[in-house]
matplotlib code that plots the C-alpha trace (Angstrom):
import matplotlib.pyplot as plt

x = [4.2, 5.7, 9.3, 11.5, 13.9, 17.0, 17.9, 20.4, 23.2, 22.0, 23.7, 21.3, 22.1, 22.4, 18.8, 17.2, 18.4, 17.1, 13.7, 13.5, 14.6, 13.8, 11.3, 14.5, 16.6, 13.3, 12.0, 15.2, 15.5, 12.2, 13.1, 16.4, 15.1, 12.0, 14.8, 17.0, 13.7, 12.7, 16.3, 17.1, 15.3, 16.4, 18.6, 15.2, 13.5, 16.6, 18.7, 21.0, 19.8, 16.7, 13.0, 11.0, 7.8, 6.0, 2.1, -0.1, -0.6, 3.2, 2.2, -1.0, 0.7, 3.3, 0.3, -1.3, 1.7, 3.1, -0.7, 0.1, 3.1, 2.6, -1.3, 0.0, -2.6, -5.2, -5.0, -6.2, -10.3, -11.0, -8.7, -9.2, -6.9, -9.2, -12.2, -11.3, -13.0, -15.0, -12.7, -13.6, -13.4, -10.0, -11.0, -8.7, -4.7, -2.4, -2.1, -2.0]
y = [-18.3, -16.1, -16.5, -13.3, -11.8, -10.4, -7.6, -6.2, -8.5, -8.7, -7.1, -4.8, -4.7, -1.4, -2.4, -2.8, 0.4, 1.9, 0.7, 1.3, 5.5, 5.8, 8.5, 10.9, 11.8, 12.4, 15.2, 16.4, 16.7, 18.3, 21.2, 21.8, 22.3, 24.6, 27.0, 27.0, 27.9, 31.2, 31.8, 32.6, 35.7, 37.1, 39.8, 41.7, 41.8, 43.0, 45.5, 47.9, 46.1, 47.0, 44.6, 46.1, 44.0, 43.5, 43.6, 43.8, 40.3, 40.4, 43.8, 42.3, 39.0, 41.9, 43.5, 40.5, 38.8, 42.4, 42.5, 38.5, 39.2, 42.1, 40.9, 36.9, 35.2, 37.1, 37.7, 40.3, 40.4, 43.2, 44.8, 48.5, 48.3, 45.6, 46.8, 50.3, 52.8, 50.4, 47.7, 43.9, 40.9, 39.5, 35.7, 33.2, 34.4, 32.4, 29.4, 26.5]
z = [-49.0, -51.4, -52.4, -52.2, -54.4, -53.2, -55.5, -53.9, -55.3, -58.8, -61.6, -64.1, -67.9, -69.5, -71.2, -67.6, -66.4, -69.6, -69.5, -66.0, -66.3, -70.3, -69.3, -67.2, -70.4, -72.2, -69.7, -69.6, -73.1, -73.7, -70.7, -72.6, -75.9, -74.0, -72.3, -75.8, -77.3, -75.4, -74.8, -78.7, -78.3, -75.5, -77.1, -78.2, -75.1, -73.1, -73.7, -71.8, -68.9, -69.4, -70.5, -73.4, -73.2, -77.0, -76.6, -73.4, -72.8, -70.9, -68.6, -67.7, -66.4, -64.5, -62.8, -62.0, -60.8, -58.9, -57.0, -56.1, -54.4, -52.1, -51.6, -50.7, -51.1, -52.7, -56.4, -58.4, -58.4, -60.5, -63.0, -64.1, -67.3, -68.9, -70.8, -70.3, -68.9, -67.3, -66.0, -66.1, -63.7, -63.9, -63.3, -63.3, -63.2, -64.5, -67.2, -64.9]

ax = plt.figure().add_subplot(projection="3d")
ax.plot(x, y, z, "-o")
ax.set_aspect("equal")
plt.show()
């Protein structure tokens, strides 16, 4: 039979405890420094309490993402505003 290990009782070192949850102040880490990132800018996207978007890429992701929410679960199949006058197929929404 196999012998078991209570682990219960056992003290951990400060190395064990590191090696076991190395990889928790790393993500954290890397989500801080994402947010601190896109958050320097903020002050020239918003102002007066109002969003100034720069280029179309962001009011194309606010359509798509507008037609997602009030058309739950459908997303946007055919978008007018692409390849005017014509309109193309909007194909996959989203970056993920």
């Amino acid at each position: 039979m196999s012998e078991q290990t209570n682990t219960e009782g056992e003290e951990r070192s400060p190395l064990d405890v590191l090696q076991r949850w190395y990889h928790v102040p790393i993500l954290l880490g890397t989500v801080v420094f994402m947010l601190w990132t896109r958050l320097r800018s903020y002050g020239n996207f918003v102002r007066d309490g109002e969003v100034y978007f720069r280029g179309n890429d962001a009011w194309y992701h606010l359509r798509t993402t507008n037609y997602l929410l009030e058309n739950w679960p459908n997303t946007l199949p055919y978008d007018v505003w692409t390849g005017f006058p014509f309109g193309t197929n909007a194909g996959q929404f989203g970056t993920l």
